[in-house]
MIKOL-881491 format. One record per residue: x, y, z of N, C-alpha, C in turn; chain. Coordinates in steps of 0.1 Angstrom, whole numbers. Each point is the difference from the previous one (the first is absolute). Layout:
// MIKOL-881491
     npx     npy     npz    capx    capy    capz     cpx     cpy     cpz   chain
       X       Y       Z       X       Y       Z       X       Y       Z       A
...
This chain:
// MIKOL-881491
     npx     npy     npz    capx    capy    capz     cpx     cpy     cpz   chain
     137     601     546      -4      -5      13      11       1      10       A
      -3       5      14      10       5       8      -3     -14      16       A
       7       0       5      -6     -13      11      12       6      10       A
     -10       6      11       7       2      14       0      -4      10       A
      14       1       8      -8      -7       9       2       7      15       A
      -9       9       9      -4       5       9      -1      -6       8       A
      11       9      18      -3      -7       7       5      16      14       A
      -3      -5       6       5      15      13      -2      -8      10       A
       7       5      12      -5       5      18       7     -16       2       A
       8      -7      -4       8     -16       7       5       3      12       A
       1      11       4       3       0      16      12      -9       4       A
      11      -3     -10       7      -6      11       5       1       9       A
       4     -13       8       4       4      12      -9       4      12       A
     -10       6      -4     -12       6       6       0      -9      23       A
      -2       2       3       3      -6      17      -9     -10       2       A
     -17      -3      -5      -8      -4       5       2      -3      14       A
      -1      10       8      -5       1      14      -8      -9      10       A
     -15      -2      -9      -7      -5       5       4     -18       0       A
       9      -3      -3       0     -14      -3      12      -7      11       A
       4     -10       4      11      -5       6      14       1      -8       A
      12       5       5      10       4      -4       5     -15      -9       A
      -1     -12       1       3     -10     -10     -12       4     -12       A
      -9       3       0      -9       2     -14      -1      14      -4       A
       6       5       8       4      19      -8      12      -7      -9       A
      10      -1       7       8     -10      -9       0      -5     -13       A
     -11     -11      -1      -2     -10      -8     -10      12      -6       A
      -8       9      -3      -7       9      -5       8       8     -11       A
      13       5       9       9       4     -10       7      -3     -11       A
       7     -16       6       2      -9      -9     -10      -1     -10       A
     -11      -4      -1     -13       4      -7      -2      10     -10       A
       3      10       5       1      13      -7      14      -2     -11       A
       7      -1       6      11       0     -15       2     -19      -4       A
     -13      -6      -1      -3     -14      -9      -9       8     -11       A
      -7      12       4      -8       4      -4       8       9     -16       A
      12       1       4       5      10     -10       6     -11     -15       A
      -2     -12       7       3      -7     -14     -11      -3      -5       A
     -16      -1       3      -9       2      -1      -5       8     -13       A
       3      10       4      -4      12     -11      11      -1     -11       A
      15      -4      -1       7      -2      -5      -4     -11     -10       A
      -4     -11       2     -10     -11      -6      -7       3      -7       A
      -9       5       5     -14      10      -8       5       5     -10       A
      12      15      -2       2       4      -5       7      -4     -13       A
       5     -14       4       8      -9     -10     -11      -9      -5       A
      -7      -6       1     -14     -11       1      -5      12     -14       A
      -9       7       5      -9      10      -6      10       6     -11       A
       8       3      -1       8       7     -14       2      16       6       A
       0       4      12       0      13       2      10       9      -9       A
      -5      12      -6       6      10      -9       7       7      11       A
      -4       2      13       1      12       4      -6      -2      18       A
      10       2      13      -5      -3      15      -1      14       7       A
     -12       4       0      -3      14      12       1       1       9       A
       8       4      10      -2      -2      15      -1      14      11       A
     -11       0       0      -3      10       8       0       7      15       A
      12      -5       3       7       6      16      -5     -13       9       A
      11       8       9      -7      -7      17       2     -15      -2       A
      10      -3     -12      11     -14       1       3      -3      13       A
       4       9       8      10      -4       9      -9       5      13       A
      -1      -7      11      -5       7      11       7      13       7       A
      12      -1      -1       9      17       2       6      -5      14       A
     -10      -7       8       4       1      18      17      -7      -5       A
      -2     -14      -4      11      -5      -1       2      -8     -12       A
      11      -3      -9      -2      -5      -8      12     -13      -1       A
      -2     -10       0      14      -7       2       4      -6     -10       A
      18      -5       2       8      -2     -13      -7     -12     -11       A
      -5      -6       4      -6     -14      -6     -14       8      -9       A
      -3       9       9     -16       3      -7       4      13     -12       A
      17       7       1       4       6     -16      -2     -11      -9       A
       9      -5       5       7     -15      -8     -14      -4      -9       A
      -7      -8       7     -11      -5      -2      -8      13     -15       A
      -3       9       5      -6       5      -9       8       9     -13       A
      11       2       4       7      -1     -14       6     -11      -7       A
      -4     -10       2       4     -14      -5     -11      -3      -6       A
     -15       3       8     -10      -1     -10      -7       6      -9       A
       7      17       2      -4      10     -13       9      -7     -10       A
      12      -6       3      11       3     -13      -6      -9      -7       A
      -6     -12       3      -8      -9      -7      -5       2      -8       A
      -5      12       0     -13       0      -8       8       9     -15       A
      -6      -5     -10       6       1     -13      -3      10      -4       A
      -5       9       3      -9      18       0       4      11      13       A
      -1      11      -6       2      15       5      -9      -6      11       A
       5       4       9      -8      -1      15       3      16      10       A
      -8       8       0       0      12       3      -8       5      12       A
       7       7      12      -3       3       9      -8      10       3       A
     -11       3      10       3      14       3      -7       1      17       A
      16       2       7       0       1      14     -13       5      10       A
      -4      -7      12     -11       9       1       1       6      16       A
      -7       0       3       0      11      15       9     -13      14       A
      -1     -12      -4       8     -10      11      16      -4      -6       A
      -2       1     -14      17      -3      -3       2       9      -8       A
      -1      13       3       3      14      -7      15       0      -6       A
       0       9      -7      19       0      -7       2      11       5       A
      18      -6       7       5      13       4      15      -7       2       A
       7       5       1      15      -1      -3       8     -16      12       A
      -9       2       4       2     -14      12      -7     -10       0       A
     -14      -3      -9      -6      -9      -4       7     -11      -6       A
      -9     -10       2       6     -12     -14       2       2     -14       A
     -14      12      -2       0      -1     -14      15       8      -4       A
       2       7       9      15       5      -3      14     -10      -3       A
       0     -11       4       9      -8       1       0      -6     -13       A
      14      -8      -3       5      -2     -12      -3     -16      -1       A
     -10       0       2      -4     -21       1     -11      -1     -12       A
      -7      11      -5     -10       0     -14       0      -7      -7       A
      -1      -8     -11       0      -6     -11      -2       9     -15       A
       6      -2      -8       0      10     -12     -14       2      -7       A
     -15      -8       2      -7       1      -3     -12      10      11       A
       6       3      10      -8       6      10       5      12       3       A
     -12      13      -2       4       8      -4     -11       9      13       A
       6      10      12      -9       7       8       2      14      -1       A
      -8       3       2      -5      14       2       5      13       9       A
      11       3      -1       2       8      10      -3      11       3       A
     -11       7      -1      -6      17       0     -15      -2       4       A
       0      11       3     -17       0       6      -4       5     -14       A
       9       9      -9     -14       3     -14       4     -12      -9       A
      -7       1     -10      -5     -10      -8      14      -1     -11       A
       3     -11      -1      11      -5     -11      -7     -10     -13       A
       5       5      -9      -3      -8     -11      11     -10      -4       A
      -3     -14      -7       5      -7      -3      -4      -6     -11       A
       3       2     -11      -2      -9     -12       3     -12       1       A
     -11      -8      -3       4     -19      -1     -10      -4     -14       A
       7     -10      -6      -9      -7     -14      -9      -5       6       A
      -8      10      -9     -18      -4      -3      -9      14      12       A
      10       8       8      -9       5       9      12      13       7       A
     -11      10       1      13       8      14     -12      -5      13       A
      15       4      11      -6       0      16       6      11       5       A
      -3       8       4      -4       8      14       0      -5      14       A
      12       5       9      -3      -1      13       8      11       9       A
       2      -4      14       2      10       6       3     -10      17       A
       5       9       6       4      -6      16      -7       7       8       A
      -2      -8      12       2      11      11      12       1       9       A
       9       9       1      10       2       8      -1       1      13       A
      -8       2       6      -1       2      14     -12      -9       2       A
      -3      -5      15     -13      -4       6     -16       7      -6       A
      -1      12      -4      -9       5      -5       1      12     -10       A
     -13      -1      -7       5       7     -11     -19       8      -2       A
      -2      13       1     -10       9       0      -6       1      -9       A
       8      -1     -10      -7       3     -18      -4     -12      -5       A
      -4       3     -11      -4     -11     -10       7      -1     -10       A
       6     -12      -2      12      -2     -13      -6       1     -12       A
     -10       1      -1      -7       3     -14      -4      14      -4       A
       6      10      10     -11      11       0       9       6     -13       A
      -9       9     -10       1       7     -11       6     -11      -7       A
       4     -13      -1       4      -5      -7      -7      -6     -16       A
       3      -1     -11      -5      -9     -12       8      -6     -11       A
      -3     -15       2      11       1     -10      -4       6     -14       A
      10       1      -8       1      -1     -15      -7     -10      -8       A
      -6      -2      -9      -4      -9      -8      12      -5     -12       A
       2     -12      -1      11      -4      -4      -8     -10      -8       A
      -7      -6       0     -11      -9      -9       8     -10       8       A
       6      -6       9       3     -13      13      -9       3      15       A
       2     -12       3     -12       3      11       9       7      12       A
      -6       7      12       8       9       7       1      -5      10       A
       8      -2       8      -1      -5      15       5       4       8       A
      -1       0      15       3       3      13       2      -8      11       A
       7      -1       7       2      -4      17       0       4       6       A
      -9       3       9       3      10      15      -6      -5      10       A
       6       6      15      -5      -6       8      -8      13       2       A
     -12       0       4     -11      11       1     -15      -5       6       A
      -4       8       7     -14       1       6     -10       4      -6       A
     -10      -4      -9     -11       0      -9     -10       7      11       A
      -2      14       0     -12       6       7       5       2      12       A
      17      -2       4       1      -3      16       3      22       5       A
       0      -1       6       0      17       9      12       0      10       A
       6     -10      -2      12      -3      10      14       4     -10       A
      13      -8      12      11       1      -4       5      -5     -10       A
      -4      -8     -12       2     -14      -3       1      -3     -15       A
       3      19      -5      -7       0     -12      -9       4      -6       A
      -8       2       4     -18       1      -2       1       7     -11       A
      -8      -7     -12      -1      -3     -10     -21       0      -6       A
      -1      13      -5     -12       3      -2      -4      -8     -16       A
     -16      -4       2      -2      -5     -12       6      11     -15       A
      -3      10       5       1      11     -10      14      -5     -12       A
       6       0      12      14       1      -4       3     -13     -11       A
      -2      -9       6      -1     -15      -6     -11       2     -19       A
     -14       9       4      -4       2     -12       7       4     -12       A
      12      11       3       2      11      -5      18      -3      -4       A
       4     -12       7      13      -3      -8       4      -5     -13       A
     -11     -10      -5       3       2     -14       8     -16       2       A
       2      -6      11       4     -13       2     -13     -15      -5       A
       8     -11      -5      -5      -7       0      -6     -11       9       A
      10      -1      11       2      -8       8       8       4      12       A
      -7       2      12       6       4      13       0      -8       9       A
      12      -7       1      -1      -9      11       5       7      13       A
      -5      -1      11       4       3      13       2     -11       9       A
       2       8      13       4      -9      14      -5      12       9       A
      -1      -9      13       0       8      14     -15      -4       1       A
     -11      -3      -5     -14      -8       8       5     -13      -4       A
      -4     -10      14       0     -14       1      -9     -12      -4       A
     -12      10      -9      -7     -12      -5      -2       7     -15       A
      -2      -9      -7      -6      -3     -15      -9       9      -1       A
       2       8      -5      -7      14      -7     -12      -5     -11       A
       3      -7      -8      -9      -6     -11      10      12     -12       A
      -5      -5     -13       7       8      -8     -10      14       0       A
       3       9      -1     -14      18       4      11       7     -15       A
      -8      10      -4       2       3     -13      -1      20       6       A
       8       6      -2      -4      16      -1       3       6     -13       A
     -13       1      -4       7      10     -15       1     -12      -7       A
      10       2      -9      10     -13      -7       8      -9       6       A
       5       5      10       9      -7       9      -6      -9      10       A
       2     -14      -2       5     -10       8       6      -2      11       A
      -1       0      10       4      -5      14      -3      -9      11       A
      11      -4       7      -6     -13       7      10      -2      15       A
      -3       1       7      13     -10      13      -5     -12      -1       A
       8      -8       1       3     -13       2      -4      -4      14       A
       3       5      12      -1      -6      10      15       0       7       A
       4      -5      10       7      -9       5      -1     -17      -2       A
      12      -5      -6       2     -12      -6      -4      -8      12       A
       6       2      14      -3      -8       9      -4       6      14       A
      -9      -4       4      -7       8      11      11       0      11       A
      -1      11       9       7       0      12      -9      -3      14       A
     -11       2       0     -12       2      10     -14      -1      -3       A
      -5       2      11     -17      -4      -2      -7      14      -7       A
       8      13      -3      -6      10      -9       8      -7     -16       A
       0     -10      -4       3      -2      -9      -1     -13      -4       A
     -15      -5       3       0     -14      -4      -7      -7     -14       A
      -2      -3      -2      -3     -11      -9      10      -5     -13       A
      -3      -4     -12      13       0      -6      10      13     -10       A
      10      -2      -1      11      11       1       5      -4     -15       A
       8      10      -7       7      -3     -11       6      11      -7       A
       0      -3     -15       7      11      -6     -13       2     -16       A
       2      10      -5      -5       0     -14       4      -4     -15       A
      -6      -8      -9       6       0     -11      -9       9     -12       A
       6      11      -4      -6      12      -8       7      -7     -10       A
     -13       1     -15       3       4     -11     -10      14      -5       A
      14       1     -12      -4      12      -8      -4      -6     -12       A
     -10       3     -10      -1      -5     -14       3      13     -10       A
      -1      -7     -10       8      10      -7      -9      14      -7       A
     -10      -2       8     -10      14      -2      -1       9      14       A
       7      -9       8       4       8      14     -14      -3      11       A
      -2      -9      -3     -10      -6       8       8      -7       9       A
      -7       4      20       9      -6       4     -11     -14       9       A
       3      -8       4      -3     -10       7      11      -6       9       A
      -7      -3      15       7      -7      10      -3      -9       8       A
      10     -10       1      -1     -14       9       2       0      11       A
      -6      -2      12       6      -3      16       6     -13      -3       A
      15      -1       4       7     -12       2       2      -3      16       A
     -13      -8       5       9      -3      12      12      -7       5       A
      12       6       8      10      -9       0       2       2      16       A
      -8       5      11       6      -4      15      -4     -20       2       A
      12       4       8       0     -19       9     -13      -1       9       A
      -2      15       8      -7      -8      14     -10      17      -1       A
     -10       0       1     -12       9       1      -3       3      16       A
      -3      13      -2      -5       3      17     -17       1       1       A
      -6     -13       3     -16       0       2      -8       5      17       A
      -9      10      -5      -8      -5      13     -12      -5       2       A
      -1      -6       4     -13     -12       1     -13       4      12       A
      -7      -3      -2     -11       1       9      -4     -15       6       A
      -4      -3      11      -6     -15       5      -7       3       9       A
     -17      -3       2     -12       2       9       4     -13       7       A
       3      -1      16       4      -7       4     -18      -7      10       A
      -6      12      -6     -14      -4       7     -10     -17       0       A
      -2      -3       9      -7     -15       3      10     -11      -8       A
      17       3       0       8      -8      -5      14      -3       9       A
       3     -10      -4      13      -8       5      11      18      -4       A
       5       3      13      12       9      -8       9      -3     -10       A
       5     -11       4      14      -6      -4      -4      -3     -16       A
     -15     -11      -1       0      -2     -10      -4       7     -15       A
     -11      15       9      -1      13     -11      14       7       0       A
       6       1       7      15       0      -7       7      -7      -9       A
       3     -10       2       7     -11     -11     -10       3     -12       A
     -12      -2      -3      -8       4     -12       0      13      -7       A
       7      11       5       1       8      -3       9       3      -8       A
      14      -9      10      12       5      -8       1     -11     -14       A
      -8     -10       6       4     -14     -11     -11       7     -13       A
      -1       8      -6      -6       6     -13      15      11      -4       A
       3       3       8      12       9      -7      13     -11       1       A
       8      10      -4      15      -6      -8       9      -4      16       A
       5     -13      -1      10       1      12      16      12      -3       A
      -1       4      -9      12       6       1      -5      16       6       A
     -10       3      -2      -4      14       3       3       4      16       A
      -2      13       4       5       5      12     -15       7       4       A
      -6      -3      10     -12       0       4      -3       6      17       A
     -15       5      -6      -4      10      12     -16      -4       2       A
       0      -9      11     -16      -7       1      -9       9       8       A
      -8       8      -3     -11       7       9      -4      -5       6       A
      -2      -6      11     -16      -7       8      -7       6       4       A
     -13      -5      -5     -13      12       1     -15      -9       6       A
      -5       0       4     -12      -4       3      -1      -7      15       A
      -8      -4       6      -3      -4      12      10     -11       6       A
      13       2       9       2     -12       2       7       2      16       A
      -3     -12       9       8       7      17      17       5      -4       A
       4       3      10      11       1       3      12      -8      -7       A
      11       5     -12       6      -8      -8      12      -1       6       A
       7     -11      -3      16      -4      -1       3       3     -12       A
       9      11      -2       4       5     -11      16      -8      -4       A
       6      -1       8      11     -11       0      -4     -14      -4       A
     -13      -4       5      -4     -15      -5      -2       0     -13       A
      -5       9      -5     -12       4     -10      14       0      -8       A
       7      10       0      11      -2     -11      13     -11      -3       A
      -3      -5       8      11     -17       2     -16      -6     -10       A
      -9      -1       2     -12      -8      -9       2       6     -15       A
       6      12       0      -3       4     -16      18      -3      -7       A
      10      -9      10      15       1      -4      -2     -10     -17       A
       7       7      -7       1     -11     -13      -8       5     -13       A
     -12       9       7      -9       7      -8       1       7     -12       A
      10      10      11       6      11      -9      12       3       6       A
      10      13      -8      13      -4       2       1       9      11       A
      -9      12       7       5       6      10     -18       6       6       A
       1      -3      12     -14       4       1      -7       7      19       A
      -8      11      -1       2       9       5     -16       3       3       A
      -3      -1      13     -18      -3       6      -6      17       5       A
     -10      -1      -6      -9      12       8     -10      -2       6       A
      -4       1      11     -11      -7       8      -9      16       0       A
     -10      -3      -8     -13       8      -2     -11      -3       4       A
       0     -14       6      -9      -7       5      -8      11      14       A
     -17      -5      -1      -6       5      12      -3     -13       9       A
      -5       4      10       1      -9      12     -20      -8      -5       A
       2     -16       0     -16      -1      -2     -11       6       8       A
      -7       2      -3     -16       4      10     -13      -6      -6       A
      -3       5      11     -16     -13      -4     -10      11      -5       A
      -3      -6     -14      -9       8     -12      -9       4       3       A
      -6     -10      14     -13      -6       3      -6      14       9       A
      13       2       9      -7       3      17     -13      10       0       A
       1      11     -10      -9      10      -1     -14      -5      -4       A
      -1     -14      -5     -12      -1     -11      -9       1       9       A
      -7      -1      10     -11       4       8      -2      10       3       A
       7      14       0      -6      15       0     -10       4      -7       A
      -6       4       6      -7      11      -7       1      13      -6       A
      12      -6     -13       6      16      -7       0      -9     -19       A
       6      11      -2       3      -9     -15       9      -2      -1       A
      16      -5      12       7     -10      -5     -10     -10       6       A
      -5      -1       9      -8     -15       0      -8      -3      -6       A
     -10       8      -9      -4      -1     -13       6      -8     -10       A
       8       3      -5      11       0     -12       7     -14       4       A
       4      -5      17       6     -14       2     -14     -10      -2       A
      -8       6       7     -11     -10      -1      -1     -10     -18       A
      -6      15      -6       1      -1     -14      12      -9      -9       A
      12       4      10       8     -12     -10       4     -10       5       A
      -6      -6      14       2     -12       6     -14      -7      -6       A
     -11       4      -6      -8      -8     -11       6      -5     -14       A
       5      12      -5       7      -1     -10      10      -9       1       A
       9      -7      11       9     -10       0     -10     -10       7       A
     -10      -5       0       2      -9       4     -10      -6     -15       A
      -4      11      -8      -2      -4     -14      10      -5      -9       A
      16       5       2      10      -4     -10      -3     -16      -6       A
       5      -2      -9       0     -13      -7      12      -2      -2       A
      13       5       4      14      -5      -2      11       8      12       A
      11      -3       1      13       5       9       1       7      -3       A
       1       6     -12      10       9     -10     -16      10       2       A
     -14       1       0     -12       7       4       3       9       9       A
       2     -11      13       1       5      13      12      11       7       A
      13      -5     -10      12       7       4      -5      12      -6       A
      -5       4     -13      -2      15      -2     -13       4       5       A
     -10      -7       8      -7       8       5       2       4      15       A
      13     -11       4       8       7      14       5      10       1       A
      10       4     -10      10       8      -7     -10      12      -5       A
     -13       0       2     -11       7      -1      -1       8       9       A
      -6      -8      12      -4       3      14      13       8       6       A
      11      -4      -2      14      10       2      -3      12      -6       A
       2       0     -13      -2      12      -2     -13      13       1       A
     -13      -9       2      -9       7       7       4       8      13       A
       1      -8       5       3       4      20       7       9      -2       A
      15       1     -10       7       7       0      -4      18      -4       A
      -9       0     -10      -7      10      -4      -4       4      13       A
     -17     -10       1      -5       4      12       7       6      11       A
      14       0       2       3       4      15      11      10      -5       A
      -1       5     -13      14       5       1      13       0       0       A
       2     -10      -5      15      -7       7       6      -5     -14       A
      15      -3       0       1      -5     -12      -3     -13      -9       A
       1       0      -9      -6     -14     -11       7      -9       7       A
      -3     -11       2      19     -14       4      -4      -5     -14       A
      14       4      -4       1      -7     -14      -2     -16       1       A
């Protein structure tokens, strides 16, 4: 039985832009709490063996606290912990990974072709990227050997991508002869997908940076059994999730379909409220002083259309006045609130047919 533990794309350092210069800050900080995190895990769980599949480091900038930090939390861990650099913290003679701050149990990759490494109970396979981009596929012509141990790999690579990044065809993944291919470089949870015999998975990004990366974030815990069956865990371990929410602010208090919106999600989360449905002219400054305490950062989109009256047409003689006529019987038959709202939300979307125009959500 083999127990790994898989993780890519931690972006430290990373700028978060979109946020106020004290919570890009505190985001960072964030980011390397995050590295004792996995460190935990790996200690907690019994890990044999930590895969890390590039794009550790954000590349723009990396600072002295956030080495520190993460080689204090690899050296932790009581297992081979093995790198392989990817297109944001590529290896190259002026990188970190070049520097003499490593721990004896952390072992990276420095070559774009494939290096083997013998470890008890398993070999691994990996590989770098040296530069910002890389055209081939680190798998191409490659297979391992059959050694009767299970095979493995790290790379940071693009599964089906046509770009710079890698790009990494199923073919290739069928035809290696590997057990288990952990990668990096896509930001969400791949699910475990199987080519051939080979096993593969991204993890994700452990902790979202933006609203193209929200819900919850983490790392993987793979086992191998000893018939080479593989199975994998999503371990979530981000602090704060990037949600975005929807709220029909239609025939309602703004302030208060706000607060209800956010008070179902997590106050720690970083949030992006849609407003959608019929409502006058908003205070978007008021509106988000009403949602303070909610959540931990939070960010308004007024989708809203301006109200109009459902009614005005119902006397023509066409078939939207038809069709109003018809459902101003139909409401005044309702037997409940909750009736009447979707057969309003009705007449919206009629009219809206009828004329052409778009749906108001």
């Amino acid at each position: 039985m083999l127990h790994i533990l898989h993780a890519a794309d931690l972006h430290l350092d990373a700028p978060f832009a979109a946020l106020t210069a004290d919570q890009a800050r505190q985001r960072r900080s964030e980011q390397r709490e995050l590295l004792d995190a996995l460190a935990d895990a790996a200690l907690e769980r019994g890990a044999d063996l930590v895969l890390l599949a590039g794009d550790l480091l954000d590349h723009r900038q990396t600072y002295r606290e956030t080495a520190q930090a993460l080689s204090a939390a690899l050296g932790r861990i009581p297992a081979p912990v093995l790198i392989a650099p990817g297109n944001h913290d590529f290896y190259a003679q002026t990188s970190l990974y070049a520097r003499d701050l490593w721990p004896k149990n952390v072992l990276i990759f420095r070559d774009a072709a494939l290096h083997k490494v013998e470890l008890p109970g398993c070999t691994v396979y990996g590989a770098a990227f040296t530069a910002p981009y890389r055209d081939d596929s680190p798998l191409a012509g490659f297979r391992a050997p059959a050694e009767g141990k299970p095979a493995l790999a790290v790379l940071h690579g693009d599964v089906d991508g046509a770009g710079r990044y890698g790009p990494i065809p199923r073919a290739d993944i069928a035809q290696s002869g590997l057990t288990y291919l952990a990668l990096g470089h896509i930001h969400a949870f791949s699910g475990l997908q199987k080519e051939g015999d080979t096993s593969w998975a991204y993890p994700g990004c452990p902790e979202g940076r933006g609203f193209d990366e929200t819900g919850p974030k983490g790392a993987l815990w793979v086992t191998i059994d000893d018939h080479n069956a593989v199975t994998a865990e999503f371990l979530p371990l981000c602090k704060r999730k990037y949600e975005i929410l929807r709220c029909d602010l239609t025939g309602r208090d703004p302030a208060q379909a706000l607060r209800a919106a956010l008070a179902a999600g997590d106050p720690r989360d970083i949030c992006r409220v849609l407003l959608t449905g019929q409502a006058e002219r908003l205070d978007l400054a008021a509106l988000r002083a009403a949602g303070e305490g909610l959540c931990w950062a939070l960010t308004l989109r007024d989708h809203t259309q301006v109200p109009r009256d459902l009614w005005a047409r119902e006397g023509e003689d066409s078939l939207t006045g038809l069709f109003l006529r018809q459902m101003r019987q139909k409401l005044a038959g309702a037997q409940s609130e909750e009736e009447r709202a979707d057969l309003e939300r009705a007449v919206r979307f009629g009219l809206a047919a009828l004329e052409n125009g778009e749906d108001i959500p």
